[in-house]
N, C-alpha and C positions, 0 to 999 in steps of 0.2 A: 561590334561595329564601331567606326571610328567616326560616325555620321557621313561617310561615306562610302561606297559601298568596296570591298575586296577585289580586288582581281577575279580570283577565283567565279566569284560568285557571278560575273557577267558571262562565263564558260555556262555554268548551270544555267543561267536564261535563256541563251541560246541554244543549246540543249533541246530542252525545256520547249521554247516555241517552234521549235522542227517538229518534236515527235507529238506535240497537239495537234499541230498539223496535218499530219500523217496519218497520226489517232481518229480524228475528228471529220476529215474530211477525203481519207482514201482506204478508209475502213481496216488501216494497219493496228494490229496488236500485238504486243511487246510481248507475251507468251507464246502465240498459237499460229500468228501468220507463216505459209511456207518460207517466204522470201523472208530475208531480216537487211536491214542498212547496218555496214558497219565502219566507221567512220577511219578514214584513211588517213585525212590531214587535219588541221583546224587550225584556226587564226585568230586574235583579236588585237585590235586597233585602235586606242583610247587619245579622244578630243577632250574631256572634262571628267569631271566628278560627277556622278549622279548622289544624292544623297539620302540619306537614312536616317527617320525615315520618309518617306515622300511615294508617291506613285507614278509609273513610267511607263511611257508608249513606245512601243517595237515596232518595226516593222519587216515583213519576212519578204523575200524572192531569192525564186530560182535560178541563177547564174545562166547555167546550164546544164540541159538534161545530154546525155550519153548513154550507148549501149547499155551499160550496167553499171552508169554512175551521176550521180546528181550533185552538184555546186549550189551548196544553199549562201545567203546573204542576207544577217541580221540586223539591225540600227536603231541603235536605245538613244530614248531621247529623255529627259523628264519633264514630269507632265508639265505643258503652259509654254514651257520653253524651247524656241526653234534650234537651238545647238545640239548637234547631236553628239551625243557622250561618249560612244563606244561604238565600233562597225566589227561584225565579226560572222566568222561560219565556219563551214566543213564543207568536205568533198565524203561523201557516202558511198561505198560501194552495195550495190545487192545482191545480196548473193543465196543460196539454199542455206533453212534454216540448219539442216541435220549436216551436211559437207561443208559450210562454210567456202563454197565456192562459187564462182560467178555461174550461170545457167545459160542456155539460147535463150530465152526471155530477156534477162538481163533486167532492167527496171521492170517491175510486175508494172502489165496495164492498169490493174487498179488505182495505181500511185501515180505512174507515171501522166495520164489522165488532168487528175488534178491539180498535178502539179504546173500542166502546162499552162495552167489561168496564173502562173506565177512568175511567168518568162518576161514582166511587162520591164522595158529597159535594157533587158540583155539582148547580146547578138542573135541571140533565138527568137525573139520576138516577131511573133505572125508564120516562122519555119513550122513544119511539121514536124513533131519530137523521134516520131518514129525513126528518120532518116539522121538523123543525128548523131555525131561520133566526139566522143571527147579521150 
């Protein structure tokens, strides 16, 4: 580390606070669940340096949810300070774990559920996720 932190490594936190996410609060596991996300695009967009080392506050939301696809939105900040360092995400597709391919379900309810407490600011905000097409 260079006391600041890598490119890379803001890929990995982003990552990283999706699938806690999803882990933690839509009951998804990285071995066993039917449905899997697999990540279609991904972006990151840096305002500053965060540094190293030091500790930093994220925060996550949903873009937007779609048939059988979710628009996540990440924003590292370091801690104390209002500038945000880095804004980044992916577009996830879900699809069957054994075919890797999209299902009629498309987003499993389980996720999709929770995810919807995530839409605060996006165009989806207060929509019904079900009806939704991205």
């Amino acid at each position: 580390m260079f006391h600041h932190l890598n490119n890379p490594i803001y890929g990995v936190l982003i990552d990283s606070i999706i699938n806690s996410y999803l882990i933690q609060h839509c009951g998804y596991s990285t071995s066993s669940s039917k449905h899997i996300g697999l990540v279609a695009n991904s972006y990151c967009d840096y305002f500053g340096s965060a540094h190293y080392p030091g500790m930093l506050e994220v925060g996550l939301r949903v873009v937007k949810i779609g048939n059988s696809s979710v628009v996540y939105e990440v924003a590292i900040f370091q801690e104390g300070e209002e500038q945000v360092k880095a804004i980044g995400g992916f577009t996830q597709i879900w699809v069957d774990r054994k075919t890797n391919k999209v299902t009629k379900e498309g987003v499993p309810r389980s996720v999709r559920g929770p995810l919807g407490s995530l839409l605060k600011g996006s165009e989806q905000e207060g929509q019904k996720t079900e009806k939704a097409k991205l």
